[in-house]
C-alpha positions in Angstrom: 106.6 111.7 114.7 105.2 113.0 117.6 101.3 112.8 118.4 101.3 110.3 115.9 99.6 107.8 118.2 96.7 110.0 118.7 95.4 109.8 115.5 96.4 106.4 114.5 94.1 103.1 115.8 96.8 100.3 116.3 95.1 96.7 116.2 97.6 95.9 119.3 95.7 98.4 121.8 92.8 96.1 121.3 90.6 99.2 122.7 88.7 102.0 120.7 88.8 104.8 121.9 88.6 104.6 125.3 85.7 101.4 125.2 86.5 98.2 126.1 86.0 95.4 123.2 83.1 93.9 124.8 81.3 96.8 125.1 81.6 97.7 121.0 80.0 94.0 120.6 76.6 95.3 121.5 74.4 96.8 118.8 73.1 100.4 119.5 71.9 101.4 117.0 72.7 102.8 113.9 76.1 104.5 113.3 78.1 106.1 110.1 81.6 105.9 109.1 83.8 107.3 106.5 86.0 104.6 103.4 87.9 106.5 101.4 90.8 105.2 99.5 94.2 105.8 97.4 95.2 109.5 98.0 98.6 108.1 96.5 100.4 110.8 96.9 102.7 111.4 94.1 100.5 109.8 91.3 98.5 112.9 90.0 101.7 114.6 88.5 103.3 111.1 87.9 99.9 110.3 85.4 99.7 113.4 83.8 103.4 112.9 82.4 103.4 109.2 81.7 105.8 108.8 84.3 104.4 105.8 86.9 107.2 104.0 87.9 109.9 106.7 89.5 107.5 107.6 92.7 106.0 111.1 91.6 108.3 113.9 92.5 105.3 116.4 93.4 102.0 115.7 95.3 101.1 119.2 96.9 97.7 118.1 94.9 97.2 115.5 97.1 97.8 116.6 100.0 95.0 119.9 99.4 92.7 117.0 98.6 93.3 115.0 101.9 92.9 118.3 104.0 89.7 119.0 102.0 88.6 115.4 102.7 89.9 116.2 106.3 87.6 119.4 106.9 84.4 117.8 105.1 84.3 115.0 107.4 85.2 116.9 110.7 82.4 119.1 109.8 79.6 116.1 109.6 76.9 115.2 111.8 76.2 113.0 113.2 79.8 112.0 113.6 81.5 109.1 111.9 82.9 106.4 114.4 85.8 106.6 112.3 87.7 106.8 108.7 88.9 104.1 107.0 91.9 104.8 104.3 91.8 101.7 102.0 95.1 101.4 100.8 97.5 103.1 98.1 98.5 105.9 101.3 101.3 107.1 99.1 102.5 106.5 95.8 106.3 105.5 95.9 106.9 101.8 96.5 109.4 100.6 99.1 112.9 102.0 98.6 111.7 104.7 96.4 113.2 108.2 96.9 110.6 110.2 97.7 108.9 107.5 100.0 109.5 109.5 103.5 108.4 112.5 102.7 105.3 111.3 100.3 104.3 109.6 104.1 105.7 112.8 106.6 103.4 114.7 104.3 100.3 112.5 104.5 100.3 112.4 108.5 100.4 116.1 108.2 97.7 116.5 106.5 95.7 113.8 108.6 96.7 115.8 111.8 93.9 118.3 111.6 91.7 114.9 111.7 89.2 115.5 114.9 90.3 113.5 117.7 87.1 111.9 118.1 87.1 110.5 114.4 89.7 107.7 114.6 92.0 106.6 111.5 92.0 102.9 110.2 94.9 102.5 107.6 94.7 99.3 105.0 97.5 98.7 103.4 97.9 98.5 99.8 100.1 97.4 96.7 102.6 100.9 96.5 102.4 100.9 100.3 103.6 97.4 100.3 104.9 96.4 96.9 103.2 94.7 94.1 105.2 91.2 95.2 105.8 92.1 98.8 108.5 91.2 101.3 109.1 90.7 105.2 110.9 93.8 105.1 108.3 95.8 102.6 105.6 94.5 105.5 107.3 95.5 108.7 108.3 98.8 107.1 104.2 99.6 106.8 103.7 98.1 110.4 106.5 100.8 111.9 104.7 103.7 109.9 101.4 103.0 109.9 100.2 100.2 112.1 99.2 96.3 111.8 98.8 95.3 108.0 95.6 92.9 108.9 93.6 93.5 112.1 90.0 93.0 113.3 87.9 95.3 115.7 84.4 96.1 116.6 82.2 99.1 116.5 78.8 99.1 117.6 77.6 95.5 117.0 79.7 95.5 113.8 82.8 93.5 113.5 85.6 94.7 110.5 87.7 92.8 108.9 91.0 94.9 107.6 93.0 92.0 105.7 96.2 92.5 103.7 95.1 92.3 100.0 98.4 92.0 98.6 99.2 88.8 100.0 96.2 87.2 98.0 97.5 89.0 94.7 101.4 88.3 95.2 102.8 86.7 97.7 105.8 85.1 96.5 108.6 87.2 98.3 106.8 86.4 101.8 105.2 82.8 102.0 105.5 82.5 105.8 103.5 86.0 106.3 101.0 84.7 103.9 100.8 81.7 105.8 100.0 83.3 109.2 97.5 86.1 107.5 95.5 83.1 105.9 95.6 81.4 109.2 94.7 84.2 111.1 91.5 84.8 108.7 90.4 81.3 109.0 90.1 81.7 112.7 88.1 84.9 112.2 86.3 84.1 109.8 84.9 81.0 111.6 84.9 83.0 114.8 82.5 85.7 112.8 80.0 82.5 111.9 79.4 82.2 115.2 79.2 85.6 116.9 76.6 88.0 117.4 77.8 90.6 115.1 75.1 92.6 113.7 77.1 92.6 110.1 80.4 91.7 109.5 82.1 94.1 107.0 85.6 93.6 105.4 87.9 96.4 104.7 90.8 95.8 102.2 92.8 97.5 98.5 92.4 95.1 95.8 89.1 94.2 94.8 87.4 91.1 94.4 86.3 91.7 91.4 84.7 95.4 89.7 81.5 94.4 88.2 80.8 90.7 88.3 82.7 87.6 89.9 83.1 85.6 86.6 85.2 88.5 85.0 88.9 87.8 83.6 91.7 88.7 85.6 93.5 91.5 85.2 95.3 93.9 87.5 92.7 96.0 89.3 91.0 92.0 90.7 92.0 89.4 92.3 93.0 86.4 90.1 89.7 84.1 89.5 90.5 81.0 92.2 91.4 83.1 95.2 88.4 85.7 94.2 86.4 82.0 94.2 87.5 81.0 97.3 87.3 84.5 98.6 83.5 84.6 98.2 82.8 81.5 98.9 85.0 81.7 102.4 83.4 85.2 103.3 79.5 84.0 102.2 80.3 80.9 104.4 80.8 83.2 107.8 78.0 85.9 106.6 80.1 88.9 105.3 77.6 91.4 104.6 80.1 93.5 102.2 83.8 93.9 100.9 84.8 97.5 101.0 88.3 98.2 98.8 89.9 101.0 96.6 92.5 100.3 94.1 90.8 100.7 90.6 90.6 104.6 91.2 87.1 104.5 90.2 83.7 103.5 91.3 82.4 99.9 90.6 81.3 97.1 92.4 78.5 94.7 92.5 76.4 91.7 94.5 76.6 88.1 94.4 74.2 86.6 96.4 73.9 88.8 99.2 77.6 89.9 99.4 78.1 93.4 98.1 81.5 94.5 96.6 81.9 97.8 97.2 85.0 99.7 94.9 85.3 103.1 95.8 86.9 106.0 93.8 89.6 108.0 95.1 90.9 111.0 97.2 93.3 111.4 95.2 94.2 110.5 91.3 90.6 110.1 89.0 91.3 107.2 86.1 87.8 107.6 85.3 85.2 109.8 85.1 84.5 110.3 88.7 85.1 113.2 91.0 87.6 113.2 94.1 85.7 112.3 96.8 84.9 109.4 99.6 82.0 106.9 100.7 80.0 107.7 103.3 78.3 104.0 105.3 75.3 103.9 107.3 75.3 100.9 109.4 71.5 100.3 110.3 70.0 96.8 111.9 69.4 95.1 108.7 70.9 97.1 106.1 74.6 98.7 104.9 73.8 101.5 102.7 76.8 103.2 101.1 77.1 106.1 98.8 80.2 108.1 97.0 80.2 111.7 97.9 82.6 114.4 96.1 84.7 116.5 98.3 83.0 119.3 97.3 79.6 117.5 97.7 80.4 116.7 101.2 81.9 120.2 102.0 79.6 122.5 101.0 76.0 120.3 101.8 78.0 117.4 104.1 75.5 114.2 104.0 72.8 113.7 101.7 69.7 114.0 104.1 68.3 110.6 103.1 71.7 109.0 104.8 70.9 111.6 107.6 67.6 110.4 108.5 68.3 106.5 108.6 70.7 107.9 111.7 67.8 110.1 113.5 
């Protein structure tokens, strides 16, 4: 689609917009930016009527709630460095009729994005499927980008990392092989830099509200969530931001925050449709959940503002 690479940071240009690598290494100064997760397009309707597994046949829903998300965060100031879409971009799976368009339909409504506000995409399970293949993975890559990446912004280096290969990756040992290989070398790399915080983006959740909870399907299983935190705590992740549960939760364990943020699109709980607005400041990542409306009508809370003055 054309334009498409406008709006759409690819890990392979290695540049942000327009600033070499080295020069987003240094810190200066505090800086915002935008994690939102799951519009799913197609699961609203698809809930309602009990009807999960067949793709979701209507999401004009979510696509009026990704333009509203679209116009609250063009409208803020000061100006993210850019949003980050945690996973679940649409709702059918791989092969799925309604796949294309669900995707043509969520472009569209990013295109009104401003130019200046770049879009990070983390893949998730119904963008990849739940047991994932080489094909289900390059598919993503041609629509959407690199499925695990790093880059820096202002001092801050991000992780994005492919979630589903640590919940399921049966159908595509060799690409989990080369992701955990390529994390290892980051992650050891991030121990030794000078990265003012280093800052994970991915869907699934390590866990919602504590570490030592049982497994089930909106965590990781309990050894690779173990070896997870220990890995991550080892090369001084400050925080793990991810989607997935379409709900907010989270919590710390020693010193590394889990952040799970609601979503754009379909509510499984009791929260609003909304996004999380980060302040990155020296020694601190303070994060909050903002409803659409919220953010619209009032944009920032003026306690997030002032940590930016």
């Amino acid at each position: 689609m054309a334009g498409d690479e406008d709006i759409f940071l690819r890990a392979q240009q290695r540049t942000y917009k327009g600033l070499t690598e080295d020069k987003e290494k240094e810190w200066k100064g505090p800086f915002c930016f935008i994690q939102a997760a799951d519009p799913q397009l197609g699961l609203m309707k698809a809930w309602r009527v009990g009807d999960c597994d067949n793709g979701g046949d209507e999401w004009s829903e979510e696509v009026q709630l990704t333009k509203q998300a679209v116009q609250a965060i063009n409208k803020l100031q000061p100006r993210p460095r850019f949003i980050a879409l945690c996973g679940d971009l649409v709702h059918a799976i791989p092969g799925c009729t309604f796949r294309e368009e669900q995707e043509r339909d969520l472009k569209d409504a990013l295109r009104d994005t401003d130019p200046d506000i770049p879009l990070v995409f983390v893949s998730g399970n119904h963008d990849l499927g739940n047991a994932p293949t080489s094909d289900t993975v390059e598919q993503y890559c041609r629509c959407w980008g690199d499925d695990y990446f790093s880059f820096w912004v202002g001092g801050v280096l991000f992780l994005v990392l492919n979630s589903q290969l640590f919940f399921d990756a049966s159908g595509c040992p060799q690409l989990e092989q080369a992701h955990e290989d390529w994390l290892e070398q980051q992650l050891q790399s991030a121990a030794q830099s000078s990265a003012r915080h280093v800052l994970i983006l991915q869907h699934i959740p390590l866990y919602l509200q504590t570490p030592h909870e049982e497994d089930n399907y909106f965590n990781l299983q309990t050894a690779k969530r173990e070896s997870l935190i220990h890995r991550f705590l080892q090369a001084g992740v400050k925080a793990v931001f991810s989607g997935h549960y379409h709900r907010n939760a989270g919590g710390c364990h020693d010193g590394l925050d889990m952040v799970v943020t609601s979503a754009i699109g379909c509510q499984l709980g009791e929260d609003t449709h909304g996004v999380r607005v980060v302040v990155v400041t020296a020694d601190e990542v303070i994060h909050r959940y903002q409803s659409l409306e919220q953010l619209n009508q009032k944009g920032m809370d003026e306690d997030l503002k002032k940590l930016l003055a």
